[in-house]
C-alpha positions, 0 to 999 in steps of 0.5 A: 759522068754523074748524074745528080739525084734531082736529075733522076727524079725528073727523068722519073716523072716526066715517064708519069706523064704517059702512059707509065703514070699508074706504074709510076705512082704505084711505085713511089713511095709518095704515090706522086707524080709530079715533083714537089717543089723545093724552096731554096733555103735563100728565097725562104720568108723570114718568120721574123718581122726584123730581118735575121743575121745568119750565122754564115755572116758570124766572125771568124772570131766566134767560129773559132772561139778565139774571144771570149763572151760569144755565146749559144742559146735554146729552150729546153721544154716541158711537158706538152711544151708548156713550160721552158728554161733557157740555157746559155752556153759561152763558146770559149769557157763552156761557162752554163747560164739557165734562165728562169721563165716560171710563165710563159715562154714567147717572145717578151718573156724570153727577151726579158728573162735574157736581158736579165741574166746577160746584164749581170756579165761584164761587158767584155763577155758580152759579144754576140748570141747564137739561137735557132730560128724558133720564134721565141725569138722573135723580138731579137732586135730589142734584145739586141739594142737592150745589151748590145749583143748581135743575135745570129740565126742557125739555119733550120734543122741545123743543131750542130750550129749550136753545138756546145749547146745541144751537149750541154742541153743533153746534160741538163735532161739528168736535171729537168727530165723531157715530160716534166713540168719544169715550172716546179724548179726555182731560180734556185733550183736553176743555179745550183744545177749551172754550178754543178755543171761549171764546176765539172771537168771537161776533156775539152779544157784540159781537164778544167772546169767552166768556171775556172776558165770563166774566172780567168776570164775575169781575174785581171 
């Protein structure tokens, strides 16, 4: 017979409730003693005025990069969080795109700067969009109707979901280090660190490179 972790922790607090109460929140590291109550993740309000997707309803072909033009998505921040850059990541190729936001980065700015950058794909690389639940994106829905792209919701604390983007992030830190105000970096700047990423080799493509796999993609 097992017994489960919360099941230990009740049986813990109900003895707080006598005469072991001063015991008990000497004891605990949280000093006490009743149990905090846990919201479950379903029953969680949403941040955003129109409802989310969650990435539990993304198709098996996004899952397992069987189509290309699916693609993931976050801000990589400056000093203070007071300046951004957003990065895509198509899932299939690895192909990088950073999008500029030399102001702010709320919710219109990023919807713009988005919108942007995917209207230069073609249409048959433009499936869907996988984000975290930062509001940034708050204003998914007309980014959505702007391009015809689904955006689907990470669950929080979840980067794994995100996967191809957090490696790619990491290696963007060689480019815009953390503490830095990134403000300084032009749409230049941007696409010169994108094509130094896309043309390196990846174990992952055998060996090739995003962008001969993108041009693949687009050589009929």
């Amino acid at each position: 017979m097992r017994v489960s972790v919360e099941t230990i922790y009740q049986a813990v607090y109900l003895q707080a409730r006598g005469g072991m109460k001063r015991e008990v929140t000497h004891a605990l590291r949280t000093g006490r003693t009743r149990r905090k109550t846990r919201t479950d993740p379903e029953q969680r309000a949403s941040r955003f005025i129109d409802p989310m997707i969650n990435i539990s309803q993304r198709p098996a072909e996004v899952q397992d990069r069987a189509v290309p033009g699916h693609w993931e998505g976050d801000l990589i921040t400056g000093a203070a969080n007071g300046s951004a850059i957003a990065t895509l990541v198509e899932r299939t190729t690895r192909y990088l795109m950073l999008v500029h936001l030399p102001g702010r980065h709320d919710a219109v700015s990023l919807r713009d700067g988005l919108v942007a950058t995917i209207s230069t794909l073609p249409e048959h690389l433009r499936g869907s969009l996988t984000w975290d639940q930062g509001t940034e994106m708050a204003l998914h829905k007309s980014f959505t109707m702007a391009t015809g792209m689904d955006v689907y919701f990470c669950d929080p604390h979840s980067p794994w979901q995100r996967g191809s983007n957090e490696n790619t992030n990491g290696l963007l830190r060689q480019y815009f280090p953390k503490g830095t105000d990134l403000r300084v970096h032009t749409p230049a700047d941007l696409e010169l660190v994108a094509h130094e990423l896309n043309s390196r080799p990846r174990k992952t493509l055998g060996w090739a490179t995003p962008a001969e796999r993108l041009r693949d993609l687009l050589t009929p």
